[in-house]
C-alpha positions in Angstrom: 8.3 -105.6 55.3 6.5 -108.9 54.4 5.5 -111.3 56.9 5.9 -114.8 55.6 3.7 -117.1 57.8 5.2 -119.9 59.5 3.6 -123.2 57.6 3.8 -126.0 60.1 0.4 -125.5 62.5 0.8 -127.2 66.3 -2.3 -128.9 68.3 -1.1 -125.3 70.2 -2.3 -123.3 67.4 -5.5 -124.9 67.2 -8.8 -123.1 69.9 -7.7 -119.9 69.5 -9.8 -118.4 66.5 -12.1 -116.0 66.9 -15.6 -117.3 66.4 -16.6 -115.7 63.2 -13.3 -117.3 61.6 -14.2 -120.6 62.7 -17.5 -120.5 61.1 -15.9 -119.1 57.8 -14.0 -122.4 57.7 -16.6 -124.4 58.6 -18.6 -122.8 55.6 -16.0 -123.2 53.2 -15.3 -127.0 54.2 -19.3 -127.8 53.9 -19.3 -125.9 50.2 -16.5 -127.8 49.1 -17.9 -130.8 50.0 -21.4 -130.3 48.4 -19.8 -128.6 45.2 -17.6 -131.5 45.2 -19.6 -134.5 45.1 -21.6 -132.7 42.6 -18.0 -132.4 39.9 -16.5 -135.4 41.1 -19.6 -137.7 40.0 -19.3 -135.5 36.4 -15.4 -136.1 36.6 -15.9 -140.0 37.2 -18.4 -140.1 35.1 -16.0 -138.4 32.0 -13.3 -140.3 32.9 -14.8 -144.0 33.1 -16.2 -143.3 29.6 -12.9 -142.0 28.2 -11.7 -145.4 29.6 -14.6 -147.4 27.8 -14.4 -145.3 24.6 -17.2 -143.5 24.5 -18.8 -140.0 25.2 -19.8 -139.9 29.1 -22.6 -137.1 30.0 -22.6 -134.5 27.2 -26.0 -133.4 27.0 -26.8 -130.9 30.3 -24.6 -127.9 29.7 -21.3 -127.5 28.0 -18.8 -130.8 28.5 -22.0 -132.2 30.3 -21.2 -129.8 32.9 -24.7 -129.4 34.5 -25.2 -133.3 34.4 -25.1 -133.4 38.1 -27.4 -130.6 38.6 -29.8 -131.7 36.6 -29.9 -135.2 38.7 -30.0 -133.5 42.1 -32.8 -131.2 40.7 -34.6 -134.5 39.3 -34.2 -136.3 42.7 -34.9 -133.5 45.1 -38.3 -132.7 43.3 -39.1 -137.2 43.2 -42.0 -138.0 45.0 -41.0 -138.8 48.3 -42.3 -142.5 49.2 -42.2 -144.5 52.7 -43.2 -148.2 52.0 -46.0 -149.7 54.0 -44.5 -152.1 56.3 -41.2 -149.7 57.3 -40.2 -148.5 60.6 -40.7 -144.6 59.5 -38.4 -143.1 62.1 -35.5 -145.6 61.2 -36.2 -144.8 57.6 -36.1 -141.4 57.7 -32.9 -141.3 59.8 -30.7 -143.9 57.9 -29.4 -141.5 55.1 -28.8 -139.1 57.5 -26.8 -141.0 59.9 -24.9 -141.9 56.8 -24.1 -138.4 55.8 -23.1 -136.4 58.7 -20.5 -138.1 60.6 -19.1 -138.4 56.7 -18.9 -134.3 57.3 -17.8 -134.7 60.5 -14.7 -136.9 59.7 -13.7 -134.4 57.4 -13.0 -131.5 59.9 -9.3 -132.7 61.0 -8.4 -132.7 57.1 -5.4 -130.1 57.2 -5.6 -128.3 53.5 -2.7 -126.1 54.0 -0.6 -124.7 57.1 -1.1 -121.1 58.3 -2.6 -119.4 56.2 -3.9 -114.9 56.1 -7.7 -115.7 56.5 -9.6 -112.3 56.4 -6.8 -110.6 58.1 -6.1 -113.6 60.6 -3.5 -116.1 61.2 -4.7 -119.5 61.3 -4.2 -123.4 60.0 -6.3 -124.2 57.1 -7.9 -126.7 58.8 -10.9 -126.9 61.5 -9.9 -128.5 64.0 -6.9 -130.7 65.2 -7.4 -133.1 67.9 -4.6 -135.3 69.9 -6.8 -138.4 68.6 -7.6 -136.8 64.8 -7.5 -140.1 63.4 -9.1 -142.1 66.4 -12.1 -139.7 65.6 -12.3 -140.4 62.0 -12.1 -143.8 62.7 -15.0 -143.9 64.7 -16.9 -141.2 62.3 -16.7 -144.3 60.1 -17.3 -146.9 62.1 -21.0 -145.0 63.2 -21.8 -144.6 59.5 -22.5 -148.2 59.3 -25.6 -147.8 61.9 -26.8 -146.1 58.9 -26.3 -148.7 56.5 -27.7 -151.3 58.9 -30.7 -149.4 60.1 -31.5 -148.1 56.3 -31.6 -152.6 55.7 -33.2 -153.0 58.8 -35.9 -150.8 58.7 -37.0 -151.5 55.1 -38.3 -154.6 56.1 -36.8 -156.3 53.2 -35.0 -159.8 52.5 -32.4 -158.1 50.1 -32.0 -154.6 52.4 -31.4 -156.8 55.2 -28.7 -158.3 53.7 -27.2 -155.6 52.5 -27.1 -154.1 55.9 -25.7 -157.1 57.3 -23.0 -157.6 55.0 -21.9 -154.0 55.6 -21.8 -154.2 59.5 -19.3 -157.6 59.1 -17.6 -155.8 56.2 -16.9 -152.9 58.1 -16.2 -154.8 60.8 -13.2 -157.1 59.2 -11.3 -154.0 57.6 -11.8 -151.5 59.9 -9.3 -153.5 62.2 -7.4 -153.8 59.2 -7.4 -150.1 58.7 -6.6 -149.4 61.9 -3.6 -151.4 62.4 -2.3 -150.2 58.8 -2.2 -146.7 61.0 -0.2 -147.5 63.9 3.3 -147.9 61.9 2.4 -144.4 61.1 1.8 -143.7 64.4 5.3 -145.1 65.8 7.3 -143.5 63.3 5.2 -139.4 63.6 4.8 -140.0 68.1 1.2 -138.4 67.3 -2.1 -139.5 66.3 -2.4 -135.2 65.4 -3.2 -134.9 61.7 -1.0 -132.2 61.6 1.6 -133.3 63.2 1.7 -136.3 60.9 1.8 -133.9 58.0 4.9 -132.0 59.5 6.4 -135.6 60.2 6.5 -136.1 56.8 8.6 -132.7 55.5 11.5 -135.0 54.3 10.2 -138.3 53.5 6.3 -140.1 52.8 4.9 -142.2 54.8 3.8 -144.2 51.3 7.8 -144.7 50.6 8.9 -145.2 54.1 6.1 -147.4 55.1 4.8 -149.0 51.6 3.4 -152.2 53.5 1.3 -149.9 55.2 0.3 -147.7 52.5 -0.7 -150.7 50.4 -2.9 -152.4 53.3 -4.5 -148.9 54.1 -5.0 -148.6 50.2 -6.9 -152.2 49.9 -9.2 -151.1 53.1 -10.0 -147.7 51.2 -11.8 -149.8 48.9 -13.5 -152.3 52.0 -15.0 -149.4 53.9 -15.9 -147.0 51.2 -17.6 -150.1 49.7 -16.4 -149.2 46.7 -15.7 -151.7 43.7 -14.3 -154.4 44.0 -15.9 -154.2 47.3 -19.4 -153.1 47.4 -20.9 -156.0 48.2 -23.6 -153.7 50.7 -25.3 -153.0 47.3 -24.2 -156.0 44.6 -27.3 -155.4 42.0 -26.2 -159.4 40.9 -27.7 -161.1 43.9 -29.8 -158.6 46.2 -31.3 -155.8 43.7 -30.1 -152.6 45.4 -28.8 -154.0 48.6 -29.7 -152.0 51.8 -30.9 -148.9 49.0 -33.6 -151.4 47.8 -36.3 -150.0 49.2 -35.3 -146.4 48.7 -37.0 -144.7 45.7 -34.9 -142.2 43.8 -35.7 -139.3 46.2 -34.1 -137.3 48.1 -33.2 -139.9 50.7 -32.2 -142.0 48.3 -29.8 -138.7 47.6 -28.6 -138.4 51.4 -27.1 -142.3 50.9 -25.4 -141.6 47.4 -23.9 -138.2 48.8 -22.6 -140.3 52.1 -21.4 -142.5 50.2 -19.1 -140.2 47.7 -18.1 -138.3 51.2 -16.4 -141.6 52.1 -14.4 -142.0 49.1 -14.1 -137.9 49.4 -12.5 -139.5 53.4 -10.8 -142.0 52.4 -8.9 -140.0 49.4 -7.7 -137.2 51.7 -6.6 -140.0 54.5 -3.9 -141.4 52.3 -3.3 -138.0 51.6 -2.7 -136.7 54.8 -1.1 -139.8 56.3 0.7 -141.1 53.8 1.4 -139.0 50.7 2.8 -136.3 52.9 -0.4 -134.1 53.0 -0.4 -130.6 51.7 3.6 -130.3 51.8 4.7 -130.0 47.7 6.1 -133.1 46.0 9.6 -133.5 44.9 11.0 -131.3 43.1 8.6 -128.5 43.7 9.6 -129.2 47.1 12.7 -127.4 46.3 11.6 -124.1 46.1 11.1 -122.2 49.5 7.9 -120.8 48.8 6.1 -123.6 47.9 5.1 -125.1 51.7 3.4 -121.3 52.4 0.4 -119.6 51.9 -1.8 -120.7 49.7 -0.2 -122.7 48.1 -0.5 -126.1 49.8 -4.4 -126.1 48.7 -2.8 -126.6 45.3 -0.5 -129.5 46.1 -3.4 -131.1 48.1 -5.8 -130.5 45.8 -3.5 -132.8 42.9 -2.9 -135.6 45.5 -6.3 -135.7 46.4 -7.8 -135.7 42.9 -4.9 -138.3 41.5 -6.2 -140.6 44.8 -9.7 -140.3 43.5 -8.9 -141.1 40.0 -7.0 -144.3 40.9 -10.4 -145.4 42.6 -12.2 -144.6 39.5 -9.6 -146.2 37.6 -9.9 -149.8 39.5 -14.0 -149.6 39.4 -13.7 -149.3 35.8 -11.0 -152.3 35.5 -11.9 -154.8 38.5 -15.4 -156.7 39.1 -16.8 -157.6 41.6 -15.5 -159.8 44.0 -17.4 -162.9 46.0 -18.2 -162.4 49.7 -16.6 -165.1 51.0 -13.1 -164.1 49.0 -14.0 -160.5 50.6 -13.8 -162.0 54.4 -10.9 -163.5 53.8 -8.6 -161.2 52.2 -9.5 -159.3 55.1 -9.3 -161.7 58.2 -6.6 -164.3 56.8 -4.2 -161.8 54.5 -4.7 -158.4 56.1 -4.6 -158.6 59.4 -2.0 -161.0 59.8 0.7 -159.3 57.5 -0.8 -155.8 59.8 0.7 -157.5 62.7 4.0 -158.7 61.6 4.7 -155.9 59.8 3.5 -153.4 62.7 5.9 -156.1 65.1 8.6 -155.1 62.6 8.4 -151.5 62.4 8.5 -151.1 66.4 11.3 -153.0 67.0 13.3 -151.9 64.3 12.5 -148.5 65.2 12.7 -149.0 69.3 16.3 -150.8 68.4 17.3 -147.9 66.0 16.3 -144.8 68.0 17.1 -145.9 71.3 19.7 -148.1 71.1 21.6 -146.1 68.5 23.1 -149.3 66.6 21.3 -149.0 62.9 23.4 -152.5 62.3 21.4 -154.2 65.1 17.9 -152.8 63.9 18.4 -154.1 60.3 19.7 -158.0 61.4 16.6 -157.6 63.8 14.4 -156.9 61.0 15.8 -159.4 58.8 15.6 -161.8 61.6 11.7 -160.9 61.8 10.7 -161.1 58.2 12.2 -164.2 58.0 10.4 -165.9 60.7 7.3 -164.3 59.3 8.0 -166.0 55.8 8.9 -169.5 57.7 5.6 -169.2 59.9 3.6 -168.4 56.6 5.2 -171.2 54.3 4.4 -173.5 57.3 0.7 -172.8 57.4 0.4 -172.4 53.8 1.8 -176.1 53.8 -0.8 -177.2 56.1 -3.3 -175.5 53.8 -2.1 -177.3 50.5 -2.3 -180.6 52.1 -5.6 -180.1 53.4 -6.7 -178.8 50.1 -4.9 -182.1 48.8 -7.2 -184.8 50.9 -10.5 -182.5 50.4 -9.8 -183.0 46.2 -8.8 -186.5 46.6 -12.0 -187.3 49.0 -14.7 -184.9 46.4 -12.5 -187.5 43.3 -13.2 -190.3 45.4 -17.2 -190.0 46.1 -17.7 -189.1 42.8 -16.2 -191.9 41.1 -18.1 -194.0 43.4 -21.3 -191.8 42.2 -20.4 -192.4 38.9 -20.8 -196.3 39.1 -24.4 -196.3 40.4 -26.9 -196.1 37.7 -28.7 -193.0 38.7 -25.2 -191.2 39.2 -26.5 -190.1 42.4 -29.6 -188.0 41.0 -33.0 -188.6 40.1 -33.6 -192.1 38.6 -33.5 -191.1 34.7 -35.5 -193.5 32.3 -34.0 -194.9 29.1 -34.7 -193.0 26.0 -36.6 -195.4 23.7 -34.8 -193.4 20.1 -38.2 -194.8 18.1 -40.3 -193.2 20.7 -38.5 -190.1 21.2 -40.7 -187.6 23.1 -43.8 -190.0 22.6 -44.0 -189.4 18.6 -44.0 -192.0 15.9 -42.5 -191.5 12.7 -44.8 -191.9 10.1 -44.9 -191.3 7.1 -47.0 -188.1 6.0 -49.2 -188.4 2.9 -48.1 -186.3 -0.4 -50.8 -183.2 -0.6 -51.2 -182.6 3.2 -49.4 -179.6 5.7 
């Protein structure tokens, strides 16, 4: 008789593999990460020029196939130059502080439930932690030492910028982030990654909790520093950002591979917490089969590769925004509608589950959203007429600008026409060039 596995793993079924198995997983996770970043650079690559009409790589192997290759080869055989006035040790270490927690965050990732391993029982997934997400949180927040030491150390104007605006950038949607997670965190009881999964067997956390879904989906962008967010490296104002000063080497191949990982992090996060994970959409869902085995690599796979493609989909349509429009979409927009809506969701929820009354919950709710909207229309008031008087003031001193000869520049002399530029016209004798 066949044994069907049981799909939905525990934080109980997680410490008990033998050792060999854990390291199996831990090799397969590393390989698909370093195959990965190697297709998914071909695949945007393809699909950003099939979005601009034209070929994409074609040259390196069939499709363009072996494009990748060919630029890891190309960068891992580069000359490998430290600048003169560096700090070497910081230098050195910056690409690989970015790169490794980016593998570590990766390890509470469920790909599937139980799966038959080599003859063993065991989740898909390396390890499970009470705090998953708390961890990968903080897996991102480290990465930015990297970015900041890799500005820092290069002794550079525009790296030092770079590195700078990635620590406050961080900073502001990180919080943001964070508190996009803790409706999802009130509505599954467990910061377990797969426990969220199996939270979401009849409905998404991306339907039930859209708000949430769409913040979390405009901070994907903030800390992958992805466009229209990747102000850490805008080539407009500071060259190469904090990567100025790293020469196409293999360094310089440590900070483009942490910084695909990210995106690789941030895909499989609104995966896991919010597109329901590796359980099968509707209607596959249907079918009985379809939540065991191996099949929930496949469904995962899908969501993951339709998240990426909406990134690569809004690099290739959005530019670039300004830094100060950056800031405050994430301190003045973000946050705030984080905390009403995350005030919303637990009372609602606190009035609905242990109260009992559904009627209650909902006039709460309305209640909520409109005192939210009153609160909001009342400083958006304030901000019109302060927006008002600062027009009206600028119109004022400039009409009073406008009276004074010199216009408030430089004192411009008269242009004498006959004189123009210091040149008489004369009249040039017949026969002469």
């Amino acid at each position: 008789m066949t044994h069907v596995l049981a799909a939905d793993p525990t934080l109980a079924d997680f410490g008990k593999d033998p050792l060999w198995i854990t390291i199996i997983k831990a090799v397969m996770l590393f390989l698909f990460l370093m195959l990965g970043v190697m297709m998914f650079v071909w695949y945007e690559r393809k699909l950003i020029s099939w979005m601009q009409n034209r070929r994409g790589p074609n040259r390196a192997g069939k499709f363009g196939l072996l494009q990748s290759v060919a630029d890891a080869i190309k960068m891992g055989l580069k000359e490998d130059i430290f600048p003169r006035t560096v700090d070497k040790v910081l230098y050195f270490l910056a690409p690989v502080i970015m790169v490794v927690p980016a593998f570590l965050a990766f390890s509470i990732i469920p790909f599937a439930g139980k799966v038959n391993l080599f003859g063993v029982e065991t989740p898909l997934q390396l390890v499970d932690l009470p705090v998953a997400v708390l961890f990968m949180l903080a897996m991102g927040a480290l990465s930015v030492y990297g970015v900041v030491l890799a500005g820092w150390s290069s002794r550079s104007p525009y790296a030092l910028l770079g590195g700078l605006r990635s620590a406050a950038q961080v900073v502001s949607y990180e919080i943001a982030m964070g508190l996009s997670f803790v409706a999802v965190f009130l509505f599954a009881g467990t910061l377990s990654t797969s426990e969220i999964v199996k939270a979401q067997e009849s409905t998404w956390f991306a339907v039930l909790l859209i708000p949430s879904f769409l913040i979390y989906v405009i901070c994907m962008f903030g800390e992958a520093a992805r466009i229209p967010f990747d102000l850490p490296e805008g080539e407009g104002e500071l060259v190469g950002g904090f990567q100025t000063e790293y020469s196409s080497s293999l360094k310089f191949a440590l900070i483009m591979m942490g910084e695909y990982l990210h995106t690789f992090t941030a895909s499989a996060i609104a995966v896991t917490l919010f597109l329901g994970g590796w359980r099968a959409p509707f209607p596959i869902s249907l079918w009985e089969g379809a939540n065991l085995g191996w099949w929930p690599v496949l469904w995962f796979f899908i969501k993951f590769v339709l998240t990426f493609s909406f990134i690569v989909w809004v690099r290739a349509s959005l530019p670039r925004v300004r830094y100060d429009q950056l800031m405050s979409l994430g301190w003045k927009v973000l946050i705030p509608v984080n905390l009403a809506w995350i005030l919303l969701v637990a009372a609602v929820r606190n009035v609905v589950v242990n109260e009992g009354d559904r009627t209650l919950g909902i006039a709460l709710g309305v209640v909520i959203v409109i005192g939210a909207l009153a609160i909001w229309m009342r400083f958006d008031t304030v901000n019109q007429r302060r927006k008002e008087a600062m027009k009206a003031q600028v119109e004022a001193e400039f009409e009073e600008l406008s009276n004074e000869p010199t216009a408030g520049g430089f004192p411009v002399p008269p242009l004498d026409l006959p004189h123009y530029h210091g040149v008489q016209h004369k009249e040039i004798p017949s026969g002469t060039n």
